[in-house]
Every structure is written in C-alpha cells, then in structure tokens.
N, C-alpha and C positions, 0 to 999 in steps of 0.2 A: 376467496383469496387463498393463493399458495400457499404453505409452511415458507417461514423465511429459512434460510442456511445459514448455518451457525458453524465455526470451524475456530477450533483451543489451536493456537501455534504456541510455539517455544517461546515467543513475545507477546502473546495476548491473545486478542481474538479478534474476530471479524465476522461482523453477520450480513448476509445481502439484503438488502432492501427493497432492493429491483432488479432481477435478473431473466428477465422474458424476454424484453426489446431486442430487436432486432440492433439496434444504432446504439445503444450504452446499456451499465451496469452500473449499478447502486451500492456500495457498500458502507456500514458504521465499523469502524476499526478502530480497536483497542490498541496500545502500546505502554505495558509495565514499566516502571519507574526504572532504570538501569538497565532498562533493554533497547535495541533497534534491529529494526529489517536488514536482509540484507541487500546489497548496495547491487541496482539488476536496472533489467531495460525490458521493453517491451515491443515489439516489431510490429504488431497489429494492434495497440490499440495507444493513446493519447490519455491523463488522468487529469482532472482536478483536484486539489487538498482544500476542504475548510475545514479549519480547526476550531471544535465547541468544547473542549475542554484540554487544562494541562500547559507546556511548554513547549511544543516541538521544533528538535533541530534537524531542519532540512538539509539534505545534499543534493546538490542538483548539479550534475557536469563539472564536480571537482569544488564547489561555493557551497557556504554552510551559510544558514540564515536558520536564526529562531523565529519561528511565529507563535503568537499567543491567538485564544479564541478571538474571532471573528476574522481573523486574517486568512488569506487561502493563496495557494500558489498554483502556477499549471507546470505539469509535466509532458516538454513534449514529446512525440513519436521518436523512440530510439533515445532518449535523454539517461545517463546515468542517475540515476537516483535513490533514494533511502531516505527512512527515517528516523529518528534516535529520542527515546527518553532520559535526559539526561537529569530531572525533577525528581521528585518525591510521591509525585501524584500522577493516577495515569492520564496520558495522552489520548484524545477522541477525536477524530478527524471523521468527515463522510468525505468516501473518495466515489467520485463520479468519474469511470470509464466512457471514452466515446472511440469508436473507430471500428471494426470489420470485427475482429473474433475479439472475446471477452474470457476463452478458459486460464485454468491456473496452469496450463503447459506453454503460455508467450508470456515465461519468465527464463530470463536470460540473467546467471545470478554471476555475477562478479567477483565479488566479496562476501561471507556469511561467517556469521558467527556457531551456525549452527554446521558445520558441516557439507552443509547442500551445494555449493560452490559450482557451477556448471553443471547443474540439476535442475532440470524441469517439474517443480512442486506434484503437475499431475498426469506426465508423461508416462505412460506403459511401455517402462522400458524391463 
C-alpha cells in the first residue's frame, strides 16, 4: 500500500486516503477551531462532505448550513463552496471527490483568508 499524503494548510490539514483511481479521491480533512477554507469551485471534479467530528459551517452557492457528525452534504460541479470552523473543536470531514481530474490546480478560489484569492493551490505558475 502507498504512503498516504499528508499536507499542513493555514486551516489544518488534510491527508489522502485514496488517490490512484481513476474516477474519485479520498480525503480526511482537518479544519482549526476559528479557521475556514477558502470560498472556491471546481470545474472537473464534484465532492461529498461527511462530517465525523466537530461543527461545520457550510457555504454552498451563497446558503450556510451547520452540519454536525453524521450529516454529509454534496457539492456539485462548479458550486461555490467553503467551509468554516466556527466551534472550539476541530472539524473532520472525509471528502469524496468524483469527476475527470482530481489535482489541487481545479481550484478556483473566490474568497481566502489567506491571500491565495484567484490562485491555483498547485499551479506552476
């Protein structure tokens, strides 16, 4: 079996779980108590949220919804979306990618807290 990928962002972290298929990716992703992603879309690929730990507040196309463990939302193709820790405790979600490409360069960033703002996470620019 592969080494998983493991990657520290400015909001937590995120490790892959399943990243060889052709048709989806696997990820467990972290989110810090006072932090969220930034607010971004994706042109090739579609996600699901299930949330196994924490509080999360969704944005999905301008609608906020908190989900708690067990609950899961879909995100579809091209949907604005983000996620916010707004809790004490972190946020764990596994997000399941499905659709054609899976890199971290079909991110389309909107809104960031960190600066990245219309920046492709892993675009060689």
């Amino acid at each position: 079996m592969a080494e998983e990928e493991y990657s520290d962002r400015p909001w937590g972290n995120y490790t892959v779980l399943s990243g060889d298929a052709p048709d989806h990716k696997v990820k467990r992703i972290v989110v810090h108590p006072g932090k969220r992603l930034s607010l971004q879309y994706h042109a090739k690929r579609a996600e699901h949220w299930f949330v196994v730990a924490g509080t999360a507040q969704v944005t999905l196309d301008g609608t906020v919804t908190e989900l708690t463990p067990g609950q899961a939302v879909d995100i579809p193709l091209h949907a604005a979306h983000r996620v916010a820790n707004c809790g004490d405790t972190d946020v764990v979600f596994i997000e399941v990618q499905h659709g054609t490409y899976f890199g971290e360069d079909d991110i389309v960033r909107l809104e960031d807290d960190f600066g990245r703002a219309g920046h492709d996470e892993g675009a060689a620019q």
